[in-house]
ChimeraX commands (.cxc) that place a marker at each C-alpha (Angstrom):
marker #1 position 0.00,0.00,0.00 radius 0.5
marker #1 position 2.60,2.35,0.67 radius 0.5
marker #1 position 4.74,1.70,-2.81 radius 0.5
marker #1 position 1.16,2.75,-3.72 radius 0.5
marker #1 position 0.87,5.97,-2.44 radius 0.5
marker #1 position 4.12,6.99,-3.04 radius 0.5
marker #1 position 3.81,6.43,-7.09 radius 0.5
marker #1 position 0.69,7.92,-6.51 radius 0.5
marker #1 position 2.48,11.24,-5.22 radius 0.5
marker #1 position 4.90,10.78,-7.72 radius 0.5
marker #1 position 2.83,11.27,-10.16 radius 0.5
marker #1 position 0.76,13.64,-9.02 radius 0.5
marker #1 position 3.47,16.00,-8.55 radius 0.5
marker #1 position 5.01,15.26,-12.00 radius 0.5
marker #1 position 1.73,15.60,-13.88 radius 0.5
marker #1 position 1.38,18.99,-11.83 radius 0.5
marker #1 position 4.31,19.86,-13.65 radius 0.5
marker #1 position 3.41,19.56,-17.25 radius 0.5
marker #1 position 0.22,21.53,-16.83 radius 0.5
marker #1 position 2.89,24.27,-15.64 radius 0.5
marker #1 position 5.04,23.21,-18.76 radius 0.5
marker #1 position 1.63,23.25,-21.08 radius 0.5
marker #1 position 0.55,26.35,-19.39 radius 0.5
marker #1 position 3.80,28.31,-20.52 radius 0.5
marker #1 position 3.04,27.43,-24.50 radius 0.5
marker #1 position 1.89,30.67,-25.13 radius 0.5
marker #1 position 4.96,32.66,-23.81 radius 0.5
marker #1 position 7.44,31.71,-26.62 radius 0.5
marker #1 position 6.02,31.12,-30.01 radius 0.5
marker #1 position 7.85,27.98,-30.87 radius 0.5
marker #1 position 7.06,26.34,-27.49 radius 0.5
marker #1 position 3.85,25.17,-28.91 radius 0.5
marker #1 position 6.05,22.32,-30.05 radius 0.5
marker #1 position 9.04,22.88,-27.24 radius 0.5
marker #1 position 6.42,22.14,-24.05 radius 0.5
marker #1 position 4.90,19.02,-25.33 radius 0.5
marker #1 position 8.40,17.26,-25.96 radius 0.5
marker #1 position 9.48,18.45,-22.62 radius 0.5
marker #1 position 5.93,17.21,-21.04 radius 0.5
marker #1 position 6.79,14.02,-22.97 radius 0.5
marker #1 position 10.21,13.63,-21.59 radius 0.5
marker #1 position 8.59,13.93,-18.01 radius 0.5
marker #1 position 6.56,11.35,-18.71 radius 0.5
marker #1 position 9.79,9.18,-19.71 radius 0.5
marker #1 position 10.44,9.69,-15.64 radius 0.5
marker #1 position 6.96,7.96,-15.09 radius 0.5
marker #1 position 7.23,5.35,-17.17 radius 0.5
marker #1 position 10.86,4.23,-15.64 radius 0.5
marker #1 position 9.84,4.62,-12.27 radius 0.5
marker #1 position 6.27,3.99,-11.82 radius 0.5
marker #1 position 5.42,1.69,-15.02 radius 0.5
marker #1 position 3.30,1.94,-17.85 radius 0.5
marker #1 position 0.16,1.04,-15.68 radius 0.5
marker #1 position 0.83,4.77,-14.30 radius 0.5
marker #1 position 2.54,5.82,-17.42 radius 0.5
marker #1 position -1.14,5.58,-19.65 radius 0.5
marker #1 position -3.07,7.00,-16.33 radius 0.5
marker #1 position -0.39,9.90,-16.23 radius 0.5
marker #1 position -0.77,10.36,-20.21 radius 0.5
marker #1 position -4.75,10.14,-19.83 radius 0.5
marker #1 position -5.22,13.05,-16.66 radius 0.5
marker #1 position -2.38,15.29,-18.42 radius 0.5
marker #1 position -4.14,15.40,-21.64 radius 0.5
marker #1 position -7.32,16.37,-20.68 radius 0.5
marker #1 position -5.88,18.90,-18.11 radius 0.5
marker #1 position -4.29,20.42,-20.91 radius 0.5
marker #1 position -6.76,20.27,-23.11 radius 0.5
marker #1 position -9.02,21.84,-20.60 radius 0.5
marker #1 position -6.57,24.65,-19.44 radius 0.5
marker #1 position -3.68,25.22,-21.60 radius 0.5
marker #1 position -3.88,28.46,-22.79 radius 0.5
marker #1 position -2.17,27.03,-26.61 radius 0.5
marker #1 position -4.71,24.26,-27.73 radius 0.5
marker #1 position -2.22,23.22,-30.69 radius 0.5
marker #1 position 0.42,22.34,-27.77 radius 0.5
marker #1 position -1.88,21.01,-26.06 radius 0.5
marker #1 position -3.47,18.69,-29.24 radius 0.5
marker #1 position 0.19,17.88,-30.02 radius 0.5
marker #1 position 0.61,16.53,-26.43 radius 0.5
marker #1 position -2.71,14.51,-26.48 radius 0.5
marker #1 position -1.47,12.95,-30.23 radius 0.5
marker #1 position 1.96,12.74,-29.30 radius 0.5
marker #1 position 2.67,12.13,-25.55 radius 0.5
marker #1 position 1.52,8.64,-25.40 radius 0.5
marker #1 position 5.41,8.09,-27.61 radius 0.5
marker #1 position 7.75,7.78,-24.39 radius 0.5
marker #1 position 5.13,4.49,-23.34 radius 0.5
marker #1 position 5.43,2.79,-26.49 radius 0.5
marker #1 position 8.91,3.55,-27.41 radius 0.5
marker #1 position 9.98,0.39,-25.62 radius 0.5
marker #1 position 8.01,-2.02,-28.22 radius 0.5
marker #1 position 8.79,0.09,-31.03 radius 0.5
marker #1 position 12.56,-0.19,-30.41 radius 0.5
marker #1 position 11.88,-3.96,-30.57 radius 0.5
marker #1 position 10.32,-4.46,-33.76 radius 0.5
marker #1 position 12.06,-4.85,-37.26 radius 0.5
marker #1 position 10.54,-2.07,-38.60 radius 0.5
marker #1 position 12.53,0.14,-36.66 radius 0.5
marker #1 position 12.42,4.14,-38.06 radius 0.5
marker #1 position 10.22,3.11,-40.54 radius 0.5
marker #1 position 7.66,2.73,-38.52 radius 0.5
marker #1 position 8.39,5.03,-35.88 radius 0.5
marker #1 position 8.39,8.15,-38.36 radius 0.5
marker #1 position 5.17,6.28,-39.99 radius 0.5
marker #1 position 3.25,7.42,-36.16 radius 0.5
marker #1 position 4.70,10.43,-35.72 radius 0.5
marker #1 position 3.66,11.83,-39.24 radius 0.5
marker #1 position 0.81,9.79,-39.53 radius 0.5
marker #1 position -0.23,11.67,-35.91 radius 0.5
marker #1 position 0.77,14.91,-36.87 radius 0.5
marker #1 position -0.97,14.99,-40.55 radius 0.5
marker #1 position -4.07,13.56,-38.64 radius 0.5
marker #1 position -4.15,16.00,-35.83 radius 0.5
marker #1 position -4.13,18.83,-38.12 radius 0.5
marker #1 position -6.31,17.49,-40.51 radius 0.5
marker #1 position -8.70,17.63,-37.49 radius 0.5
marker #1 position -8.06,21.31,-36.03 radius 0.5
marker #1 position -8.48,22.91,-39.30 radius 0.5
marker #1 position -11.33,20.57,-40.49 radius 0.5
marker #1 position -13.27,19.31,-37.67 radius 0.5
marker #1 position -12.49,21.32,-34.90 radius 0.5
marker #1 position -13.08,24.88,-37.22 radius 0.5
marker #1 position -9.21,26.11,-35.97 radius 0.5
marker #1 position -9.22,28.35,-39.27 radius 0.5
marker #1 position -6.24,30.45,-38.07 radius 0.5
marker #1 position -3.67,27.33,-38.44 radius 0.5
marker #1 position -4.74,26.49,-41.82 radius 0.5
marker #1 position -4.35,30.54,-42.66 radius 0.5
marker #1 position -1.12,30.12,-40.91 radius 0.5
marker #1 position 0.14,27.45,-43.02 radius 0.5
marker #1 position -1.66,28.86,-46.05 radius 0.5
marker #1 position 0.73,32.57,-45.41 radius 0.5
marker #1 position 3.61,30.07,-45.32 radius 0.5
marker #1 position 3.60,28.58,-48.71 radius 0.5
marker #1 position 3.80,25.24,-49.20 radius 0.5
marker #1 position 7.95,24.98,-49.42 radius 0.5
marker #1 position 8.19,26.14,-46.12 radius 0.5
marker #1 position 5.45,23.96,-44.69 radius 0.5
marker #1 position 7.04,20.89,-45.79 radius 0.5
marker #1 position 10.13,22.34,-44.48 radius 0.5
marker #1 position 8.71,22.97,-41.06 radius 0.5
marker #1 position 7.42,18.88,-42.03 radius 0.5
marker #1 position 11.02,17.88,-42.16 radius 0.5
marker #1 position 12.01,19.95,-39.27 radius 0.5
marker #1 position 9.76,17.85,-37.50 radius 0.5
marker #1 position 10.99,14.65,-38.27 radius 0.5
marker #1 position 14.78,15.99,-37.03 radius 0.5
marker #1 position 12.85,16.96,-33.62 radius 0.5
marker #1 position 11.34,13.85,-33.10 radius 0.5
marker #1 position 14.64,11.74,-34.26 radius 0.5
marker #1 position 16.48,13.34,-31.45 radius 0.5
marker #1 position 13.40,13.41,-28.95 radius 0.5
marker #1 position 13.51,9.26,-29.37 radius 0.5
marker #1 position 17.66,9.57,-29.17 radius 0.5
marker #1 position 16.95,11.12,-26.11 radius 0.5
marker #1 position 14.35,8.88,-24.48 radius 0.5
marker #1 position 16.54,6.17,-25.16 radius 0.5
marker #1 position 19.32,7.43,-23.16 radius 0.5
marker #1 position 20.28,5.64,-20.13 radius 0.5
marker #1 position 20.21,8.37,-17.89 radius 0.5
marker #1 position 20.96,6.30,-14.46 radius 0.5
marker #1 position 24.51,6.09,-13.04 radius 0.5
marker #1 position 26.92,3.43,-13.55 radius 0.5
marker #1 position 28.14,0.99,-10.96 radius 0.5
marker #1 position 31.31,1.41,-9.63 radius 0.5
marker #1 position 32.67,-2.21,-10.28 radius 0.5
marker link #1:1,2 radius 0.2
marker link #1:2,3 radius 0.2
marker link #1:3,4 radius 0.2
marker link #1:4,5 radius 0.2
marker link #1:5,6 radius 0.2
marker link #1:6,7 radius 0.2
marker link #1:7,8 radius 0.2
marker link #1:8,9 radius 0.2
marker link #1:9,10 radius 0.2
marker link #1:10,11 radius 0.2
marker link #1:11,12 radius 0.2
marker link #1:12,13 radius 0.2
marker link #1:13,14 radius 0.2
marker link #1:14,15 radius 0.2
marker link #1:15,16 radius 0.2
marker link #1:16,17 radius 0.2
marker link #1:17,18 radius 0.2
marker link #1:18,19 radius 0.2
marker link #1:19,20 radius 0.2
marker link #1:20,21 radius 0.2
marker link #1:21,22 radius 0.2
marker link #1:22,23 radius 0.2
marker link #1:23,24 radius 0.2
marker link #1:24,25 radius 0.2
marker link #1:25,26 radius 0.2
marker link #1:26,27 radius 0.2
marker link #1:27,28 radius 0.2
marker link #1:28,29 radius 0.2
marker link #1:29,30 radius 0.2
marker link #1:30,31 radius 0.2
marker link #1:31,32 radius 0.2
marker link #1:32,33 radius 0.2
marker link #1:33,34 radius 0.2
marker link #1:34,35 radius 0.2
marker link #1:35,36 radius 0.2
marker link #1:36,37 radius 0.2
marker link #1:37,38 radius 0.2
marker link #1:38,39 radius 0.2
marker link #1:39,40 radius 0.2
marker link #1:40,41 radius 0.2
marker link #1:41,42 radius 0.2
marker link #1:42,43 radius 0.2
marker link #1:43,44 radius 0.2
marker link #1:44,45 radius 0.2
marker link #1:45,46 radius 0.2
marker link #1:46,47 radius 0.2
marker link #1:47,48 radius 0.2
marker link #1:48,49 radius 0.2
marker link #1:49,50 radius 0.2
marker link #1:50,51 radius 0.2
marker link #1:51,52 radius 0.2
marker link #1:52,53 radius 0.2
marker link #1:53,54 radius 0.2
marker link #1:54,55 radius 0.2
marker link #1:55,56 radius 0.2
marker link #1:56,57 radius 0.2
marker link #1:57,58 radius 0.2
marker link #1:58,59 radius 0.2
marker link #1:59,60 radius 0.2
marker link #1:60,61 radius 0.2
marker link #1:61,62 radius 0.2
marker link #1:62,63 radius 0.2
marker link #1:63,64 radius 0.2
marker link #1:64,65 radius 0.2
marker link #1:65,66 radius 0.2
marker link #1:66,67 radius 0.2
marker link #1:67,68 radius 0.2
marker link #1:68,69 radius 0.2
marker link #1:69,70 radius 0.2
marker link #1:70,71 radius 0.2
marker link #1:71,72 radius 0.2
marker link #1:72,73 radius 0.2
marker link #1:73,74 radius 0.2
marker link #1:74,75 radius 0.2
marker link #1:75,76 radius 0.2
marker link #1:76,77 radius 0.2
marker link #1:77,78 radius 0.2
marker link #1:78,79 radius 0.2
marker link #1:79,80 radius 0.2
marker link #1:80,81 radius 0.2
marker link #1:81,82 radius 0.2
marker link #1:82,83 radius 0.2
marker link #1:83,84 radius 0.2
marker link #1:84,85 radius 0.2
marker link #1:85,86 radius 0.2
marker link #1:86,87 radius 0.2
marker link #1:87,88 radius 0.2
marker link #1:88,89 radius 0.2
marker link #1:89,90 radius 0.2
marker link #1:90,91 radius 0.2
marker link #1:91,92 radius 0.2
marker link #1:92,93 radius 0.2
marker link #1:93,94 radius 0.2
marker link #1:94,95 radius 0.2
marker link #1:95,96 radius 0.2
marker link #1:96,97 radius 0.2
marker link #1:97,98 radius 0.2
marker link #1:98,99 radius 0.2
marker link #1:99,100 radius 0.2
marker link #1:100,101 radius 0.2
marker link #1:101,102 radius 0.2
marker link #1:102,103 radius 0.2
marker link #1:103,104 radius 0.2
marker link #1:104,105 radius 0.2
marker link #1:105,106 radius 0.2
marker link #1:106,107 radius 0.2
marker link #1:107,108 radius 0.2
marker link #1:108,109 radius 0.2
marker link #1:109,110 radius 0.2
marker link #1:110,111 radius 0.2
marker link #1:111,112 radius 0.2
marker link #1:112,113 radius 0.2
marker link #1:113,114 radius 0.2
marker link #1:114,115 radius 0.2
marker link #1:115,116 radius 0.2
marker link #1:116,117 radius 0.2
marker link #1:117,118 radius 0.2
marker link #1:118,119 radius 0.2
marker link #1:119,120 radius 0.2
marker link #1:120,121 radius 0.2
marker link #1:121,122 radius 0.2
marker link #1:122,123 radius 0.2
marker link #1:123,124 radius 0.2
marker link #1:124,125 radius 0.2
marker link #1:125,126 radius 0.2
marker link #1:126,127 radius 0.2
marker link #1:127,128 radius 0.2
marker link #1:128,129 radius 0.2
marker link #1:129,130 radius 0.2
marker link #1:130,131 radius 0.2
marker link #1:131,132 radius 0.2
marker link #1:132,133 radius 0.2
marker link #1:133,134 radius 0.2
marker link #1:134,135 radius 0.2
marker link #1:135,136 radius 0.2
marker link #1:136,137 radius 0.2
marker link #1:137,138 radius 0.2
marker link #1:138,139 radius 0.2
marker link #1:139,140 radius 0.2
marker link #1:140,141 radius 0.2
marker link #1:141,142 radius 0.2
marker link #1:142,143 radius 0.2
marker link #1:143,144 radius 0.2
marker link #1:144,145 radius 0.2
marker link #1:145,146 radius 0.2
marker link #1:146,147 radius 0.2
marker link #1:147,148 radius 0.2
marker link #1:148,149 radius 0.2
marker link #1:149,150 radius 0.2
marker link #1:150,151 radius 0.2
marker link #1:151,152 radius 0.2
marker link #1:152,153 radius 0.2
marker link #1:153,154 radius 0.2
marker link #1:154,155 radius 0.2
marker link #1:155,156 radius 0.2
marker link #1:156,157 radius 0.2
marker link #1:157,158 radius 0.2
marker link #1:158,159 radius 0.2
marker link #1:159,160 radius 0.2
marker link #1:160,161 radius 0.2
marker link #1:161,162 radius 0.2
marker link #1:162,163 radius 0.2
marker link #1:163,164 radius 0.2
marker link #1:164,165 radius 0.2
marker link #1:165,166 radius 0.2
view
């Protein structure tokens, strides 16, 4: 009961957190896609100390938190069609598809997340956005992506504990 509590706390306090990481999206322009990578490598901390059990809980309250009070719904949408990536890296990692299929989810996501602001959702000011940008630099901004989210999985598979002595 008390291992219990304490991953309870745990991630309580961490999920606490990333609403105050979400919450700061608006403050810098380009942390509408900064926050939700940092929010993701949070819940990297979850997952290797609590488990994925906690991890998807975690994932599921943050989401709607920030959906519900993030002041930068596209950070927050990115985090609700993104986050879930630190939990399933692990399986990823061990099939043969390897970067194949890793950059298959996160553009498949991506295209599918803005497909529903602009369409669904009525968030006409993103597809003007885009539309101002041309489509060179949009694919651009595409490709810039990709380079993130390549270094976001380098860095989630890091090893960040200390080595033994022996």
């Amino acid at each position: 009961m008390r291992n219990e509590a304490k991953i309870m706390a745990l991630c309580g306090v961490l999920a606490a957190l990333a609403l105050v990481i979400m919450a700061m999206g608006t403050l810098i322009p380009v942390a509408t896609f900064v926050c939700p990578m940092l929010c993701m490598m949070i819940l990297q901390i979850v997952v290797k100390t609590c488990g994925s059990r906690a991890a998807w809980a975690w994932y599921g309250a943050v989401s709607i938190l920030s959906l519900l009070l993030a002041p930068d719904k596209e950070a927050a949408a990115v985090f609700v069609f993104l986050g879930y990536y630190p939990i399933l890296k692990p399986r990823l990692d061990r099939m043969k598809f390897g970067w194949a299929g890793k950059l298959l989810l996160f553009n498949g996501a991506i295209l599918l997340m803005y497909w529903i602001l602009m369409n669904l959702l009525g968030m006409g000011e993103i597809a003007a956005e885009y539309a101002e940008m041309g489509a060179v630099l949009t694919a651009v901004m595409l490709i810039l992506g990709n380079v993130t989210f390549f270094l976001l999985d380098m860095i989630l598979g890091r090893n960040w504990g200390r080595k033994g002595r022996g």
